[in-house]
PASEBA-1860 file (N, C-alpha, C; in nm, 3 decimals):
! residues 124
1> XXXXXXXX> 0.082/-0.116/0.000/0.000/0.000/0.000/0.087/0.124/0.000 ~ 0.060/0.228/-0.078/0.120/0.320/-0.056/0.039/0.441/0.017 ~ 0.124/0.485/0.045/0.039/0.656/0.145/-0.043/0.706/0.024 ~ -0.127/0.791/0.093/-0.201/0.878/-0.003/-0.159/1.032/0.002 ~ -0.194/1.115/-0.071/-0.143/1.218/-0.076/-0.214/1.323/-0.018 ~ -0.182/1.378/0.017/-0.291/1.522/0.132/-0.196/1.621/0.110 ~ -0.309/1.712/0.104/-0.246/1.886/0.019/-0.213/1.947/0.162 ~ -0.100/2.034/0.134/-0.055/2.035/0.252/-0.117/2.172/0.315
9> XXXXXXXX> -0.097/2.201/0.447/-0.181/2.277/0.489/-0.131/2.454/0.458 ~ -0.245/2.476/0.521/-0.247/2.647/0.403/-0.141/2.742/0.539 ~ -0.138/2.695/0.645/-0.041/2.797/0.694/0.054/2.655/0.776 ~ 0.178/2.728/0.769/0.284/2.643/0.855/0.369/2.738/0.975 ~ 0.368/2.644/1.109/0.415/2.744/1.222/0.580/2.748/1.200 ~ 0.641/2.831/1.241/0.769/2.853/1.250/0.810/2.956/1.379 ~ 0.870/2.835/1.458/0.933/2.900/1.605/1.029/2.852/1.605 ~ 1.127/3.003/1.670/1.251/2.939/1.674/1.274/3.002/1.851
17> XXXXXXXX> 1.350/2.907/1.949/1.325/2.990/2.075/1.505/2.929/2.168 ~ 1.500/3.012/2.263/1.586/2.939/2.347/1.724/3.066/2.319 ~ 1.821/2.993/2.365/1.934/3.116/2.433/2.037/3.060/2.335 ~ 2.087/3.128/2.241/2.177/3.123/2.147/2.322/3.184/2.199 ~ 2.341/3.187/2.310/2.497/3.288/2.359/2.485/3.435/2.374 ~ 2.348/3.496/2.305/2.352/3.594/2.303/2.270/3.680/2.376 ~ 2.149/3.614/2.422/2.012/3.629/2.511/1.920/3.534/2.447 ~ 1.807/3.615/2.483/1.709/3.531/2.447/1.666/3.564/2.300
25> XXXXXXXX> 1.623/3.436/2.270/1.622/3.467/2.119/1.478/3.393/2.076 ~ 1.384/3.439/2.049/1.207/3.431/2.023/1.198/3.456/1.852 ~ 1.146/3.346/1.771/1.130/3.366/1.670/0.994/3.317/1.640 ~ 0.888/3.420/1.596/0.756/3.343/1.612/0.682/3.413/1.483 ~ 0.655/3.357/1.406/0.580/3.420/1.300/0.536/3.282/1.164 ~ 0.441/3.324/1.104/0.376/3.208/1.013/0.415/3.206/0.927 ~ 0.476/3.120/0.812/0.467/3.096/0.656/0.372/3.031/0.605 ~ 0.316/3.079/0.518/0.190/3.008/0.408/0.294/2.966/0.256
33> XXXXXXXX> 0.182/2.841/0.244/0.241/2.700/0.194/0.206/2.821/0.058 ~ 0.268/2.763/-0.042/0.270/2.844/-0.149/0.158/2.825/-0.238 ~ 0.086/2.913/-0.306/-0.098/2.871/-0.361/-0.023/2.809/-0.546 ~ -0.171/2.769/-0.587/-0.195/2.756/-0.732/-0.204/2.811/-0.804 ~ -0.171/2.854/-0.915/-0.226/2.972/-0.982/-0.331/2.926/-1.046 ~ -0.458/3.023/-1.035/-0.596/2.953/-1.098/-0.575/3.049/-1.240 ~ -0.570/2.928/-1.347/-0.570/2.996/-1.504/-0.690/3.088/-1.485 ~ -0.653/3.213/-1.592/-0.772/3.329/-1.638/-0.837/3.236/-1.747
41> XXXXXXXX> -1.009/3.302/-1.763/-1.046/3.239/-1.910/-1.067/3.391/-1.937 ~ -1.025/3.394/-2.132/-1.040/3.520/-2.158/-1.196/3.512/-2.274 ~ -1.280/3.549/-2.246/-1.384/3.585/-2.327/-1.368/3.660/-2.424 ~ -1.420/3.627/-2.546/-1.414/3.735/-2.690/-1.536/3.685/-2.718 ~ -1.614/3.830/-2.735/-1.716/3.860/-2.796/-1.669/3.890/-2.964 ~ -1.804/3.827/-3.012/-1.808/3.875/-3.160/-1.834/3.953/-3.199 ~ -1.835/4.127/-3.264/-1.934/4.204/-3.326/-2.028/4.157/-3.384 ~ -2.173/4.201/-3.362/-2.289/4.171/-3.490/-2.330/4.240/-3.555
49> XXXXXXXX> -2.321/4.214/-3.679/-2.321/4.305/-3.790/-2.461/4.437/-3.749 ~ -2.444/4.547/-3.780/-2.494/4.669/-3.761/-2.571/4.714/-3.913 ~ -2.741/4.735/-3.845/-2.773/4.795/-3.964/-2.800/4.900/-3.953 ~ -2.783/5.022/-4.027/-2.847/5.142/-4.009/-2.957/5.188/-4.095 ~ -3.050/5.218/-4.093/-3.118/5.250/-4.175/-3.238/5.412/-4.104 ~ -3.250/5.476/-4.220/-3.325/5.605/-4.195/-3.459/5.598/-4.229 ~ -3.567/5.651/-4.147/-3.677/5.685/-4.135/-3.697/5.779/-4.155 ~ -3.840/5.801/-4.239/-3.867/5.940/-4.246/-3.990/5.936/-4.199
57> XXXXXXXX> -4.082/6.003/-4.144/-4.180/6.044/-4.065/-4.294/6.123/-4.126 ~ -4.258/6.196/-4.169/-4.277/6.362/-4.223/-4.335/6.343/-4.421 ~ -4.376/6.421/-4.420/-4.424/6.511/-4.581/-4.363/6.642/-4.609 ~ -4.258/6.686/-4.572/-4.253/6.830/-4.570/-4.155/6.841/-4.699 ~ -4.152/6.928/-4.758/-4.046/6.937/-4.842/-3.967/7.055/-4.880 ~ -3.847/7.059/-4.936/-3.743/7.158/-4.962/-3.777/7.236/-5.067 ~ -3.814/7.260/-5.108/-3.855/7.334/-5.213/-3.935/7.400/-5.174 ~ -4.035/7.367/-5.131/-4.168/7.405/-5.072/-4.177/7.517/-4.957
65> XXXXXXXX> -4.049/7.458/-4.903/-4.017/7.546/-4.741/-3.877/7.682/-4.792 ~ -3.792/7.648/-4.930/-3.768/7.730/-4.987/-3.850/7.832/-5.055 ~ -3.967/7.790/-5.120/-4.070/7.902/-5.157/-4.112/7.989/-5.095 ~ -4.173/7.939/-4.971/-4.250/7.945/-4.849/-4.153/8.081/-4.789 ~ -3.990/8.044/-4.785/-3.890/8.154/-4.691/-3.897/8.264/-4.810 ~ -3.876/8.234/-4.943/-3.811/8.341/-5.007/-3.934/8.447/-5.053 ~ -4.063/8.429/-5.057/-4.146/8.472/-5.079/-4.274/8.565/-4.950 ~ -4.257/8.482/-4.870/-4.289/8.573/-4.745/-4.238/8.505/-4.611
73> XXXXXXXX> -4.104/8.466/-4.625/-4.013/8.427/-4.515/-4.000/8.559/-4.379 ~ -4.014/8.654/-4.432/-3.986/8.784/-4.324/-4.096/8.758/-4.212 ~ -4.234/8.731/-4.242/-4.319/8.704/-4.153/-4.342/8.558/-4.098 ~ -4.223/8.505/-4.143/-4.237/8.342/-4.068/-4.312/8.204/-4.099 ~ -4.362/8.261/-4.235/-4.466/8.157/-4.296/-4.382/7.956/-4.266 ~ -4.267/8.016/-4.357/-4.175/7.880/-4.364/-4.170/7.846/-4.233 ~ -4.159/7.907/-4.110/-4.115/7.828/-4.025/-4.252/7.791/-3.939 ~ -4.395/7.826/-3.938/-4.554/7.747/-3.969/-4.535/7.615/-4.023
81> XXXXXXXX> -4.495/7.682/-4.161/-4.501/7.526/-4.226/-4.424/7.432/-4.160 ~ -4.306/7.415/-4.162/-4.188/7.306/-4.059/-4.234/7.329/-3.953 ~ -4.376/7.346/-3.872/-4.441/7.314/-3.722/-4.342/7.386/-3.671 ~ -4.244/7.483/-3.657/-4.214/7.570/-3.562/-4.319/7.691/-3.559 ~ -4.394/7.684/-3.478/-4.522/7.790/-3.458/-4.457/7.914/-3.375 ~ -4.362/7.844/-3.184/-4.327/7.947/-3.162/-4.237/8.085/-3.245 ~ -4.110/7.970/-3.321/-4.072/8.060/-3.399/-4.126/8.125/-3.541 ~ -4.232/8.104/-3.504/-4.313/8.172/-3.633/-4.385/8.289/-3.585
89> XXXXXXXX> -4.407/8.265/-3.503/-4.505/8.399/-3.413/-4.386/8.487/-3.367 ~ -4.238/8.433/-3.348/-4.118/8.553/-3.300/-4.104/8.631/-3.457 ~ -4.108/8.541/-3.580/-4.050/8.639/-3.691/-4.180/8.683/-3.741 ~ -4.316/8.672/-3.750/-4.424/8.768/-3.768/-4.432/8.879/-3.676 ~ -4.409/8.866/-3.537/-4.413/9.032/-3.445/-4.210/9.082/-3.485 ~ -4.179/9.037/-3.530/-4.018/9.072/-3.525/-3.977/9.105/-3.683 ~ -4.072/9.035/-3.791/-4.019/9.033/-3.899/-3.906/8.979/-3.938 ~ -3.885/8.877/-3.879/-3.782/8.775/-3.889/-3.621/8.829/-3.860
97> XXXXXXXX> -3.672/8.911/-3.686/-3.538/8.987/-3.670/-3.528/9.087/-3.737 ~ -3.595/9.094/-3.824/-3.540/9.258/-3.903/-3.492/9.209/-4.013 ~ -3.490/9.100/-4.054/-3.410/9.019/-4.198/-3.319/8.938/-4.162 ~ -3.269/8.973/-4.039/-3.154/8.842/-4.036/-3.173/8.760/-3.992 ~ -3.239/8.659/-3.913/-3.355/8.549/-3.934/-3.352/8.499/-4.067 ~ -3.395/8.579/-4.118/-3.452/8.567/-4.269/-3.343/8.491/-4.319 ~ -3.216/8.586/-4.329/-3.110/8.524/-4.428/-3.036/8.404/-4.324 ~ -3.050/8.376/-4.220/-3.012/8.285/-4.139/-3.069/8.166/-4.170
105> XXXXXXXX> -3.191/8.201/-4.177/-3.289/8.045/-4.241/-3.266/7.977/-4.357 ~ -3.202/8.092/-4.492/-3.104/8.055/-4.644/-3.065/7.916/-4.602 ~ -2.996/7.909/-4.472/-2.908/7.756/-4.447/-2.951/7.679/-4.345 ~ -3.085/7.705/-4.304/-3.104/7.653/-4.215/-3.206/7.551/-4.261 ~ -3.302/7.579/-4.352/-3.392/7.506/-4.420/-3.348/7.345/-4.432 ~ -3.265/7.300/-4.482/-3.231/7.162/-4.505/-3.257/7.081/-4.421 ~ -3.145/7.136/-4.259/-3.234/7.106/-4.161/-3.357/7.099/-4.043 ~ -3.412/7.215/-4.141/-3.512/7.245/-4.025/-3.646/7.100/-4.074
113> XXXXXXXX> -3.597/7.101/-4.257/-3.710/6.997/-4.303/-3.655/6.846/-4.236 ~ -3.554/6.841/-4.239/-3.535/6.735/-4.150/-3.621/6.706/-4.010 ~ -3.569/6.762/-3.948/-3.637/6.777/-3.806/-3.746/6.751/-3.809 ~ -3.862/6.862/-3.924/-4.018/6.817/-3.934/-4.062/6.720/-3.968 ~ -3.968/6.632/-4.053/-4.027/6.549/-4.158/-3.974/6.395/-4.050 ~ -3.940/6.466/-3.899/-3.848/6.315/-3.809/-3.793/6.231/-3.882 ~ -3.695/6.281/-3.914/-3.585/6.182/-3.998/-3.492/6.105/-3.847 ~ -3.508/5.933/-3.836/-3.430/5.916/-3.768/-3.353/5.820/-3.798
121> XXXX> -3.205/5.806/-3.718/-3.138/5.710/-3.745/-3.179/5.570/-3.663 ~ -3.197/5.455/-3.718/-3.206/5.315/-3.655/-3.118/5.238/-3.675 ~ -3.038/5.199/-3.527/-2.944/5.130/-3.573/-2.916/5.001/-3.493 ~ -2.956/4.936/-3.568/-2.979/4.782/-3.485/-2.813/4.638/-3.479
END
């Protein structure tokens, strides 16, 4: 028969005591038995493919909301039409700032029809 094997224990005492020539000499403190290293597992995720695709919501159109500014844009019509009401009621008592509104809106139109028409991104 042979012995069996037993893991050895997780702390070991170490005393050392008694009169060495020099005094007294007290040595008292623990060593731990040395551990395992427990392997890492490393996880990798896959990317999944990404779709994007745009919605549109809306009827509104560029041209329309260009007509709309260049023709009686000073009183805010265009920005009625693209459902901005508050700012339609600021450039009818304001006259669209005094014109600069007006020419501010030149570049603003593209996106303002955006916005009305809820253009959104979906991205799954």
């Amino acid at each position: 028969m042979q012995p069996v094997e037993q893991t050895p224990p997780a702390m070991q005492d170490s005393v050392v005591g008694g009169d060495l020539h020099t005094g007294n000499v007290v040595h008292n403190h623990y060593h731990t038995a040395p551990q395992q290293a427990v392997p890492i597992q490393t996880v990798v995720h896959q990317a999944t493919p990404t779709t994007v695709t745009m919605a549109q919501l809306g009827n509104k159109d560029v041209v329309t909301a260009y007509l709309l500014w260049f023709l009686v844009g000073w009183i805010g019509i265009h920005r009625f039409y693209l459902g901005n009401i508050g700012m339609g009621l600021l450039y009818m008592f304001t006259f669209a700032f005094f014109g600069l509104g007006w020419i501010i809106d030149a570049f603003l139109i593209p996106d303002l029809v955006k916005q009305a028409n809820g253009q959104v991104i979906i991205i799954r």
